[in-house]
C-alpha positions in Angstrom: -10.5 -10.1 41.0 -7.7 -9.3 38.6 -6.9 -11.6 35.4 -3.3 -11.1 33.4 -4.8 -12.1 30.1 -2.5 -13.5 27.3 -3.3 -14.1 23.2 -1.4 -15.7 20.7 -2.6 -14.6 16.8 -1.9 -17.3 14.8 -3.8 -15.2 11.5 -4.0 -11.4 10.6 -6.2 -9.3 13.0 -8.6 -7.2 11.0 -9.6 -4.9 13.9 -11.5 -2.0 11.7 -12.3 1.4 12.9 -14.9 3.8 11.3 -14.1 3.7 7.4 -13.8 7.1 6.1 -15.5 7.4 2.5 -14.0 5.0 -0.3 -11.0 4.8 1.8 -9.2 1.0 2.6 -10.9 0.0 5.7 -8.0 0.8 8.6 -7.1 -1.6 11.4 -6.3 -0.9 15.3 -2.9 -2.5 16.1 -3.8 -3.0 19.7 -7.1 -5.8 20.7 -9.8 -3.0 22.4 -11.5 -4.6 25.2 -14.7 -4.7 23.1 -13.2 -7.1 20.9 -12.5 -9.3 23.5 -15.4 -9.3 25.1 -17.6 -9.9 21.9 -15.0 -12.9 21.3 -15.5 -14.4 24.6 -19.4 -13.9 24.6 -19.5 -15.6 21.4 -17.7 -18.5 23.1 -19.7 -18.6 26.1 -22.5 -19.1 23.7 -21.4 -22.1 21.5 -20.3 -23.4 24.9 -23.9 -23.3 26.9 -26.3 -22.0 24.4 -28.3 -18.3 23.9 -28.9 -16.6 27.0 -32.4 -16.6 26.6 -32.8 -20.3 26.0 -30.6 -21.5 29.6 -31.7 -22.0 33.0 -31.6 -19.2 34.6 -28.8 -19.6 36.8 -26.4 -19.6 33.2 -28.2 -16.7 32.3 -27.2 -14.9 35.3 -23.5 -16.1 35.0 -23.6 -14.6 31.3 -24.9 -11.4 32.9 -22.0 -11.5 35.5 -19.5 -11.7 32.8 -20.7 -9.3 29.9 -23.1 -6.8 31.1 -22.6 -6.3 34.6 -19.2 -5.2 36.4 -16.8 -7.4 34.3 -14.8 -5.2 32.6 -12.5 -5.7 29.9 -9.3 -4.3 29.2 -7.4 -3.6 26.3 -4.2 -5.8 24.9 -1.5 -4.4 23.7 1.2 -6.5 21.3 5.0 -6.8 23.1 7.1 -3.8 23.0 3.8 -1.8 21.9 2.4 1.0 24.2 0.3 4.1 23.7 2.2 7.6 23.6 0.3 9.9 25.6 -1.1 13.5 24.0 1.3 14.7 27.1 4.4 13.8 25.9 6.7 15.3 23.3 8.7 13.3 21.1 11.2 13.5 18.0 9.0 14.4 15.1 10.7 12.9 12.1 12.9 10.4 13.9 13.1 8.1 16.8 15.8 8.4 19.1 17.2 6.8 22.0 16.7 10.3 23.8 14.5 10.8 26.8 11.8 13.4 26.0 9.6 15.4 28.4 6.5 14.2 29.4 4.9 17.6 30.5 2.3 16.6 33.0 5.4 15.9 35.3 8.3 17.6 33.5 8.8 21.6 33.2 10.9 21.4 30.5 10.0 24.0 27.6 12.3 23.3 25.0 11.4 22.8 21.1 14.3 20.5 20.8 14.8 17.0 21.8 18.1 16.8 23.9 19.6 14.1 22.2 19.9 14.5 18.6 18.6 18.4 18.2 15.7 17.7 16.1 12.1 19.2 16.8 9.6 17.8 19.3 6.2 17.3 18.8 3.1 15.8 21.5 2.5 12.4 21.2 -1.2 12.0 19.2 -2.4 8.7 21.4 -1.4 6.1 19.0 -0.3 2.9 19.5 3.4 2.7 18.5 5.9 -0.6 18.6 9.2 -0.2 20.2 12.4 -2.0 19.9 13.6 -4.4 16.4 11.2 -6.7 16.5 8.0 -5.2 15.3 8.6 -6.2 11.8 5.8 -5.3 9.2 2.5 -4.4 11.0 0.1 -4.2 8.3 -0.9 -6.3 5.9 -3.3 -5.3 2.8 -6.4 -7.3 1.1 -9.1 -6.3 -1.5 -11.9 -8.1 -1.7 -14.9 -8.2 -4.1 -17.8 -10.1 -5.6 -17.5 -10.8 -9.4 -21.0 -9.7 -11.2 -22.0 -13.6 -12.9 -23.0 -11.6 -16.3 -20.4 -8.3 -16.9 -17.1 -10.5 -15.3 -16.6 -7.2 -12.9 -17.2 -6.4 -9.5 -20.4 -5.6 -8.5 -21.4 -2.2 -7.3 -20.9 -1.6 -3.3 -18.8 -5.0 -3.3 -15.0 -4.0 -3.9 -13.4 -2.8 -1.0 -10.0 -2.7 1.2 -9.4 -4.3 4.1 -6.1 -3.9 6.3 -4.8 -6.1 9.1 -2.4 -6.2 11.8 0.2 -8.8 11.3 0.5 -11.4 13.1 4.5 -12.3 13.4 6.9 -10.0 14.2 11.0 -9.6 12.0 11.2 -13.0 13.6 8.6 -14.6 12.3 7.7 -15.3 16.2 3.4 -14.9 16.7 2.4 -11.8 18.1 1.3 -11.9 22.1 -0.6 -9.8 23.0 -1.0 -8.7 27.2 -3.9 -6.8 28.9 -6.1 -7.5 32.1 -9.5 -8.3 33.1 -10.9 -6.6 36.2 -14.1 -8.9 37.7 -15.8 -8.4 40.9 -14.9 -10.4 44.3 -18.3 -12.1 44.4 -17.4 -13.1 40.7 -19.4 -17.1 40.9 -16.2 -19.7 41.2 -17.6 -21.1 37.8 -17.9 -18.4 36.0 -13.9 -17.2 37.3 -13.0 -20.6 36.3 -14.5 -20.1 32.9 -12.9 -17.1 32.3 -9.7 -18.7 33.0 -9.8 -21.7 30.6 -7.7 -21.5 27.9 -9.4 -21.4 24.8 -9.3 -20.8 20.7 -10.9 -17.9 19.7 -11.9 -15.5 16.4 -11.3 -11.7 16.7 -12.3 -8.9 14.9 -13.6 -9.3 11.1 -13.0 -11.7 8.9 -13.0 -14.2 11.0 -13.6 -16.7 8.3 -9.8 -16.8 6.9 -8.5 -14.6 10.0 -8.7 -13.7 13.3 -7.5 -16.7 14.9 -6.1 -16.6 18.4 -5.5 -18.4 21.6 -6.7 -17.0 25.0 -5.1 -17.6 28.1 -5.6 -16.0 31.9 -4.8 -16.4 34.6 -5.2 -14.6 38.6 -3.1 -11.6 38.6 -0.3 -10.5 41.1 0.0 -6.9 40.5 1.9 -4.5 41.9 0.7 -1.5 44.0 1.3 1.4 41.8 3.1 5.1 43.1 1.1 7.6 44.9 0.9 10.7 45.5 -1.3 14.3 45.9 -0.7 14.9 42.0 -1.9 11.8 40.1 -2.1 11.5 36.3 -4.9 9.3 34.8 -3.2 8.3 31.6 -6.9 6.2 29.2 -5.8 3.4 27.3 -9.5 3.4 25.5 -11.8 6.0 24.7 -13.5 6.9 27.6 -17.6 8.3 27.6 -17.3 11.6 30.0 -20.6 13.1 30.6 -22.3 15.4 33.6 -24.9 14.6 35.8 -27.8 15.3 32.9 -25.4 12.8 30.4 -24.6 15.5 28.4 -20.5 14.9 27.1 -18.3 16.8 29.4 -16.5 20.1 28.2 -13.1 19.0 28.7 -12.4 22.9 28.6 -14.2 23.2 31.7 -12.1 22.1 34.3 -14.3 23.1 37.6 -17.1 20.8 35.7 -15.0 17.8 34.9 -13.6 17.9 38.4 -16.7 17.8 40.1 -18.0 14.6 37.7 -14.9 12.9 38.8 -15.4 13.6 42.0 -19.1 12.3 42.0 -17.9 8.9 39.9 -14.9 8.3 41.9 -15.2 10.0 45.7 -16.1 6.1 47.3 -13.5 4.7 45.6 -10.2 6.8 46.1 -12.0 8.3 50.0 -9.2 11.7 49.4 -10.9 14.4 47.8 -10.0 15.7 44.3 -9.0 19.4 44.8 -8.8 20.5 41.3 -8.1 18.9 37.6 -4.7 20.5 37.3 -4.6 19.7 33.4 -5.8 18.2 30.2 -4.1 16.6 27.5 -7.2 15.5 25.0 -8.5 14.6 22.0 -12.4 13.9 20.9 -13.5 10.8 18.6 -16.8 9.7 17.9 -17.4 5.9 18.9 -20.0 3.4 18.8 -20.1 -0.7 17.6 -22.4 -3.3 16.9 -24.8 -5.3 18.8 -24.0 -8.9 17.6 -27.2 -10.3 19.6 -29.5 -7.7 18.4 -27.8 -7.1 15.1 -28.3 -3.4 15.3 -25.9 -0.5 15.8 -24.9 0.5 19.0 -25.4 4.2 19.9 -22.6 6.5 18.8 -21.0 8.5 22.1 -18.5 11.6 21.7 -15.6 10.1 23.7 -12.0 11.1 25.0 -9.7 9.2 23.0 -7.0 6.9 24.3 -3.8 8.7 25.2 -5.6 11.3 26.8 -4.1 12.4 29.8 -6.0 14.0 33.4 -3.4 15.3 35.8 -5.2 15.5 39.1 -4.5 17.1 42.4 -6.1 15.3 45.7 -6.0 16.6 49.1 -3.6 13.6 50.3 -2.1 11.0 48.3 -5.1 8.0 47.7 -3.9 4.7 49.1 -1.9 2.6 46.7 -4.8 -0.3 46.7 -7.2 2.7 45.8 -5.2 3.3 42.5 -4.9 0.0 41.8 -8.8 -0.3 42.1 -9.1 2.8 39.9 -7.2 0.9 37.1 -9.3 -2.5 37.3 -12.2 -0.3 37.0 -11.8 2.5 34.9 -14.3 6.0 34.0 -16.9 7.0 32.5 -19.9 5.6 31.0 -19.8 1.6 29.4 -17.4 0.5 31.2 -17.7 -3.3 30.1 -17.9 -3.0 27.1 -14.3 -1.5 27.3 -14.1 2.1 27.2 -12.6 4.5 29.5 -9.4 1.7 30.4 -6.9 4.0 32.2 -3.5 3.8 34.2 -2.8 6.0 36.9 0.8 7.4 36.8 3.0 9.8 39.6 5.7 10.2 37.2 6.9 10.8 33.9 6.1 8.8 31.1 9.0 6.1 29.6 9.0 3.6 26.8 8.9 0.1 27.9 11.4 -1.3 29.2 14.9 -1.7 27.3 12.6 -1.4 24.0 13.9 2.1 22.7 17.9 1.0 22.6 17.4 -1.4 20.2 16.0 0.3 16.8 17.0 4.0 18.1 19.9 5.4 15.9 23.4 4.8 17.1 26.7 6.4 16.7 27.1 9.9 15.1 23.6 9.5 13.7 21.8 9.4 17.2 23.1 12.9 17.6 22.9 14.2 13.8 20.3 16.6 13.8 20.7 16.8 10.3 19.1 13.3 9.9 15.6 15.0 10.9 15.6 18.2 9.1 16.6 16.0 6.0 13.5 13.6 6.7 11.3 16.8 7.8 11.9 18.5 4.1 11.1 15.2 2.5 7.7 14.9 3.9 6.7 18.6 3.1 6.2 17.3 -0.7 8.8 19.6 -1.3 11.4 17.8 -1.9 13.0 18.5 -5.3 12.2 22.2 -4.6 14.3 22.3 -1.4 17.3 20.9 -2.9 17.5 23.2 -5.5 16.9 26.3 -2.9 19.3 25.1 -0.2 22.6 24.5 -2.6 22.0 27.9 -3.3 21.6 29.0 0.4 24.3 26.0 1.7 27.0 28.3 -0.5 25.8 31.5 0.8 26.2 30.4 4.3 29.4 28.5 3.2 30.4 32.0 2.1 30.5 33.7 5.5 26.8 35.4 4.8 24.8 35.6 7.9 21.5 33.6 8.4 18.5 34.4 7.0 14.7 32.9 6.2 13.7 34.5 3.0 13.4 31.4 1.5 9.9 31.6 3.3 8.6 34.3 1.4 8.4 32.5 -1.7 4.6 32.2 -3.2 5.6 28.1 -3.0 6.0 28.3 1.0 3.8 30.6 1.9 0.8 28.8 2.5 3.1 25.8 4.8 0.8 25.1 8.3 2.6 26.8 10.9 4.2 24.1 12.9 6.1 23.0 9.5 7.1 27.0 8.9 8.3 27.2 12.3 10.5 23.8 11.8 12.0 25.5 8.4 12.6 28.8 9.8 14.8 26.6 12.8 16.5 24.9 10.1 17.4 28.2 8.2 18.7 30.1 10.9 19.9 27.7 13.7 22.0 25.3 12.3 25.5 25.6 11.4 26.7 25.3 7.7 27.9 22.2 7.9 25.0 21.0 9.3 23.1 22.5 6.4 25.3 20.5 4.1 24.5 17.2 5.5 21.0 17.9 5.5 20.9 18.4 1.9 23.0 15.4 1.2 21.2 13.5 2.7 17.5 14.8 1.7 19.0 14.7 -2.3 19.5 10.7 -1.6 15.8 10.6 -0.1 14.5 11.9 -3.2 17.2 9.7 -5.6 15.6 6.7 -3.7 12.0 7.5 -4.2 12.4 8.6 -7.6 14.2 5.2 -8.7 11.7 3.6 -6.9 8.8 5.2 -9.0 10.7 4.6 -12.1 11.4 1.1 -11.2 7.5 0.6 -10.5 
């Protein structure tokens, strides 16, 4: 059984990840399926009481819905969607250009199509499309004042951020995602699940967090098929052998026969070979609200990752769509290893891109994204003084050339960046070298007033 589940934020969601040091405490801007989950637990629980202390027919329902088969997806905001690792996209700009998505596109080329600027794989982040996004973070330090000294005390001043929740229209945030129960799912515990209800996500739930939870039975639609199949995960997913060791993504022949031991019943075509993989590694792990001890911490495959298989013969449509509900990997329920199978190439959501992407002579100004590429070197001021120089020589009739590279200041640049220079220096026409300088001098005059201003 399928649920189309819908929240409303009515308050900031502070949906932490790991801090990092002294750092401000970062938020996800999607809900993880964990979060709901440990939201709708906690509500099961003011609603019939601890698990431990029901009859045992409640108890069982609770073990139905939260640590049994029930598995929670993620929810992603409107006009939000993960980029997979497999796609390349405009590195210092968003355009309205259609970029390769290379687990179904041969296309080799550097350089977006539409506005000439460099490409760059998507890193499996959550990004908002279209003009209504609006500001998505919000910023809040909190500490405990020491009674005697009239300062905070030690260990109790951090930084917390949160995902807004209205978008540039001041409209609340809704948020869409699915939860995949079994058949034999008891009719009370479906028709729980489907009551609409005020909940508290993520932290500080005290003064944030609020939400309200709606669901409802899903009609979905049978998704393409065919022999080449990419699994696209939309949460971190727990990979491991038969011994429960973390698969070696590396190792293609061993992650093809672990998929083909987790998921042989469920698609009945054989995997013939994992053709590719697009991946990344994070570390993940939570907390046990019931216990109130740490979960253990798993090396995962992050979200975005992508697995482009190859079967013997296309797996039936309602297969796929089984595949999805259910997901890979190890911990399922607790909402790791979320996925979306895919025959074709990536695209943004639908009709999302036209509306903030450049327009006019901009969308196709190349000059636009070297400007913005030089500006977030840190070498701003330094550029502009080297390129008037080299904008004249060109302007001159002097042929291309990248010596600027060689000086001691650029010669430690990470390679990608270097490359992304050397393009700009020897590619692009004069004029084009003259616009990107105008326009990277009023990049700097902007953040310079602003510094002084501050």
């Amino acid at each position: 059984m399928l649920l189309d589940v819908q929240v409303k934020a009515h308050q900031p969601l502070a949906l932490g990840v790991r801090p990092a040091g002294t750092a401000p405490v970062q938020t996800q801007h999607h809900i993880p399926g964990s979060v709901l989950r440990g939201a709708l637990a906690a509500a099961w629980i003011r609603d019939h009481g601890l698990p431990n202390k029901v009859p045992p027919q409640l108890r069982q329902e609770f073990v139905t819905l939260f640590e049994s088969e029930t598995v929670f997806g993620p929810l992603f905001a409107t006009g939000s969607q993960i980029v997979p690792l497999s796609v390349r996209r405009c590195k210092y700009q968003r355009c309205a250009g259609i970029h390769p998505d290379d687990a179904f596109d041969d296309s080799s080329s550097p350089y977006c199509g539409s506005c000439g600027g460099p490409l760059t794989a998507g890193r499996g982040e959550v990004e908002f499309f279209g003009g209504t996004a609006g500001r998505l973070v919000v910023q809040r330090t909190h500490l405990e004042i020491h009674d005697k000294r009239q300062v905070a005390s030690d260990g109790n001043l951090f930084t917390r951020r949160a995902l807004t929740h209205q978008d540039s229209k001041g409209d609340e945030r809704q948020f869409h995602g699915r939860i995949a129960a079994a058949d034999d799912l008891p009719e009370a515990a479906a028709r729980w699940l489907k009551q609409c209800r005020d909940l508290r996500l993520g932290g500080r739930r005290g003064t944030s967090g609020g939400v309200t939870y709606s669901a409802a039975t899903a009609s979905p639609r049978l998704p393409g098929t065919g022999e080449r199949v990419a699994l696209r995960l939309t949460a971190p997913a727990i990979l491991t052998d038969t011994s429960g060791l973390p698969l070696d993504l590396a190792d293609r022949d061993q992650l093809g026969e672990a998929l083909r031991a987790e998921l042989s019943c469920l698609l009945a075509t054989r995997i013939v070979k994992v053709e590719r993989v697009w991946a990344r590694r994070e570390r993940v792990g939570g907390w046990h609200a019931a216990s109130n001890l740490p979960k253990p911490v798993e090396l995962a495959v992050s979200a975005g990752s992508v697995l482009l298989l190859t079967f013997d013969e296309p797996p039936a449509p309602e297969a796929l769509l089984a595949l999805a509900g259910r997901g890979v990997g190890l911990r399922r329920n607790e909402g790791f290893g979320a996925l979306e199978t895919a025959t074709s190439a990536w695209t943004p959501p639908s009709g999302s891109m036209a509306e903030d992407a450049p327009t006019g002579p901009e969308a196709m100004d190349p000059a636009e994204s070297y400007a913005r590429m030089l500006y977030l070197s840190g070498h701003s001021a330094w550029f502009i003084d080297q390129l008037r120089l080299y904008v004249e020589e060109r302007a001159a009739g002097n042929p291309p050339h990248d010596a600027l590279l060689e000086r001691s200041r650029l010669r430690n640049l990470p390679g990608e960046l270097r490359r992304d220079v050397q393009d700009l220096l020897l590619r692009t026409t004069p004029d084009t070298l003259d616009r990107t300088l105008a326009r990277l001098a009023a990049l700097h005059r902007l953040k310079t007033d602003e510094e002084q201003s501050s």
